[in-house]
Every structure is written in C-alpha cells, then in structure tokens.
C-alpha positions in Angstrom: 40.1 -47.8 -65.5 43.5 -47.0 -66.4 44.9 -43.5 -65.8 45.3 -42.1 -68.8 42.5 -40.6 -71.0 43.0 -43.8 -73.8 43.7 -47.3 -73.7 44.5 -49.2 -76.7 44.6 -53.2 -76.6 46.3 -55.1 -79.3 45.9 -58.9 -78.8 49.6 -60.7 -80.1 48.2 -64.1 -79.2 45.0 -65.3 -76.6 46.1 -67.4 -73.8 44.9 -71.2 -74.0 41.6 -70.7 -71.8 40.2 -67.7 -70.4 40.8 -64.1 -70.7 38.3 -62.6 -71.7 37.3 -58.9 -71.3 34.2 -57.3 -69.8 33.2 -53.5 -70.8 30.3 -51.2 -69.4 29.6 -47.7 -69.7 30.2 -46.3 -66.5 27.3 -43.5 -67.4 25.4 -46.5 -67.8 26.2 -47.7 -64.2 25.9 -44.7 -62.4 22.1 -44.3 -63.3 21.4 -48.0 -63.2 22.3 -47.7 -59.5 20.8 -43.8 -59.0 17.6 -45.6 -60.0 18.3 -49.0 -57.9 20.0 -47.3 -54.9 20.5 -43.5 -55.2 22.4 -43.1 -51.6 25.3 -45.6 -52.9 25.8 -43.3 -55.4 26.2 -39.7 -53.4 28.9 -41.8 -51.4 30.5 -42.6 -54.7 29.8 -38.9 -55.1 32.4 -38.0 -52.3 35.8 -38.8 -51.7 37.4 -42.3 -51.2 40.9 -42.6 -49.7 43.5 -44.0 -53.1 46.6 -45.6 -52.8 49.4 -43.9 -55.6 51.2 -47.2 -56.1 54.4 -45.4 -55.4 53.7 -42.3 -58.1 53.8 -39.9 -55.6 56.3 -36.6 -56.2 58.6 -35.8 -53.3 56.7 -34.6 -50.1 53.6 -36.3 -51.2 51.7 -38.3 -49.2 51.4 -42.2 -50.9 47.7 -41.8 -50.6 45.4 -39.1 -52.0 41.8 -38.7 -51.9 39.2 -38.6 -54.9 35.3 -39.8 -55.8 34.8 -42.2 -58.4 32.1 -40.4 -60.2 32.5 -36.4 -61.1 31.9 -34.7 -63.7 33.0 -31.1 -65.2 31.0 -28.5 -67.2 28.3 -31.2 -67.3 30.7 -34.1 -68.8 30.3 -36.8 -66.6 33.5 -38.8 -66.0 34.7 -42.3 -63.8 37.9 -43.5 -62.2 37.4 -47.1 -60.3 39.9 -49.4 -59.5 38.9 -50.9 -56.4 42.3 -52.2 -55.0 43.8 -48.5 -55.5 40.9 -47.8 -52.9 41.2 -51.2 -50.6 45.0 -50.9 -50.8 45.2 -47.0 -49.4 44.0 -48.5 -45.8 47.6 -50.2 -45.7 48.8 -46.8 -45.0 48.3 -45.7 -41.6 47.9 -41.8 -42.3 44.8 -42.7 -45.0 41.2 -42.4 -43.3 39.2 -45.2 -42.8 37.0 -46.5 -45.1 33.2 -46.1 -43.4 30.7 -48.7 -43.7 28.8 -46.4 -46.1 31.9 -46.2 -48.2 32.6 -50.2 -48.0 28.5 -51.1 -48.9 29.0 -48.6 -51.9 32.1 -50.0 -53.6 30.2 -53.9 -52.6 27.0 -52.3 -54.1 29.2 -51.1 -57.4 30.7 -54.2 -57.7 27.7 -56.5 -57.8 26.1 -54.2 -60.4 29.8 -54.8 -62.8 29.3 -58.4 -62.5 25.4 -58.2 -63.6 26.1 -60.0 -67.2 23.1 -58.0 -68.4 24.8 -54.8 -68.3 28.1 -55.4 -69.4 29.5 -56.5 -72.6 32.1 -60.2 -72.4 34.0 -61.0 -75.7 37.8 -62.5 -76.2 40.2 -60.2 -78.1 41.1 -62.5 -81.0 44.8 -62.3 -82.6 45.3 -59.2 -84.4 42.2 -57.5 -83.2 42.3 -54.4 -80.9 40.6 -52.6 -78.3 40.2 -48.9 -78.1 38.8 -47.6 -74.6 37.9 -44.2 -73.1 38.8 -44.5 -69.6 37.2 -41.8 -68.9 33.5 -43.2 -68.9 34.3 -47.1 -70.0 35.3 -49.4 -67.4 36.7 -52.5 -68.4 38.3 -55.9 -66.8 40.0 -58.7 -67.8 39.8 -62.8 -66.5 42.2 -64.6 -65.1 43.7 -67.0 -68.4 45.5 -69.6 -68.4 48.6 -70.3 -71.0 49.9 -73.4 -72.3 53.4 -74.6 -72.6 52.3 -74.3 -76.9 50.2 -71.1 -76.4 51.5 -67.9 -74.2 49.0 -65.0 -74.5 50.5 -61.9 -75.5 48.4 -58.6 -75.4 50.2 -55.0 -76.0 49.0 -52.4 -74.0 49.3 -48.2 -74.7 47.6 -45.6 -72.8 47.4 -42.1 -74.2 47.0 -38.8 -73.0 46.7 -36.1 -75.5 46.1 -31.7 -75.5 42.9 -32.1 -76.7 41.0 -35.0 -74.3 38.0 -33.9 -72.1 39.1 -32.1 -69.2 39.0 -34.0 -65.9 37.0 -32.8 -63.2 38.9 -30.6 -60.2 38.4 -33.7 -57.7 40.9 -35.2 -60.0 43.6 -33.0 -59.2 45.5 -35.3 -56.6 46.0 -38.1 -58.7 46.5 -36.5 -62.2 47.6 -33.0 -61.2 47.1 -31.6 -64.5 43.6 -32.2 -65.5 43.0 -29.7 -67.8 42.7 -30.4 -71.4 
C-alpha cells in the first residue's frame, strides 16, 4: 500500500515483458487467514516496528511502530509494505521482530501470492488504475524494457478532507489521521 488514502496509475507505455499488477482486498485477506490461522492475525493485530524512509520530523525517531490491520468506528483499514517492516531492524533503537511477528508477515505473504485470491492483469496504454489504499493492496512485477519499448506508468497518490479516517494506531506514521 502506498501512504496516502488514493492511488491513481496511468500506464504511458508497458514495458516489453512483464509488469503486471496483482490486487486483493485486504478485508478479503484478513478473514481468509482469521479462518485459516486466526493467531497470525491478532499479531498482525498488534504493533510491528516501521522504518520512515527518512520522513521523520526533527526529534523523531527513523522508526515508528504500527499494526497492519485496524480499524476505526467499525471501518476496517490495512497498511502492509513488508520492507518498511524488515528494513526498521537496520536501526538499532527499533525492537526486534519476534518469531510470532516474522511467521505472521511469512503467513501474510504466502496467502498474497495464492493466485486464487488475487486479481493479475497488465495496465494497457492509456488505461488507469484507481486504488484505495486503505483496504486494496496491490504489487507490481519486475518488467523488463527494450532498447524500442521503455515502460512508462504515472503515478498520483491523493489525500483529501473528506477520506475515511485512519485508525489512532496510525498516528505515528500519518500524524494526522482524521478525516
């Protein structure tokens, strides 16, 4: 997921091979895997160490801590990107992940790769994709360009008054998650 409450994808040209973008629900995952496994998801319940990519304000720490699933007044909502999570243990002062932790985000994982829950398609040339990132997870392939064909794909996130608000457990990494 990206953060910010919209993403908007507007394929210029594919790339030669490869590319393509996956989509799932992540509603959709979360009960998939409270049905398969329901302790992997209380751990992705409870915080997970995140690295800020060097967003942090002045005096914050690079690191911040947050679940991947909440939810506020009842609105369920999802913020995964794995590396944000495997690249906070790079910083000393971030806790550990646990073994719980690790099997959960594995666990998550396999289930995203399971071609029977997710959606695969290639944006074609003037097409675009809009995305909530606040309950669609999405990925891309790797691709590979030609010296003739260079892929080109414009990217916009959007965050506007009136989105959902984000749940409190948000608050490190967005600070403002009222709507």
């Amino acid at each position: 997921t990206d953060r910010s409450d919209i993403s908007l994808l507007f394929c210029v040209s594919q790339s030669e091979f490869g590319g393509e973008s996956n989509i799932i629900c992540s509603k959709y995952i979360h009960d998939y895997l409270y049905l398969d496994k329901p302790e992997i998801i209380n751990t992705l319940h409870r915080n997970f160490p995140i690295h800020r990519r060097g967003e942090e304000r002045e005096g914050e720490a690079p690191w911040c801590e947050m679940p991947v699933f909440a939810s506020t007044n009842g609105t369920f909502c999802c913020r995964y990107i794995k590396r944000f999570i495997t690249d906070s243990q790079i910083i000393k002062e971030a806790p550990r992940l646990s073994n719980e932790q690790i099997i959960a985000l594995n666990t998550f994982d396999a289930a995203l790769k399971n071609k029977e829950l997710s959606f695969e398609f290639k944006l074609k040339e003037g097409e675009i994709l809009i995305l909530n990132n606040n309950n669609t997870l999405h990925a891309r392939n790797s691709y590979l360009d030609s010296p003739n064909k260079k892929r080109k794909l414009l990217r916009l996130w959007v965050s506007y008054p009136e989105s959902r608000q984000l749940p409190d457990a948000f608050i490190p990494l967005f600070r403002n998650v009222k709507n």
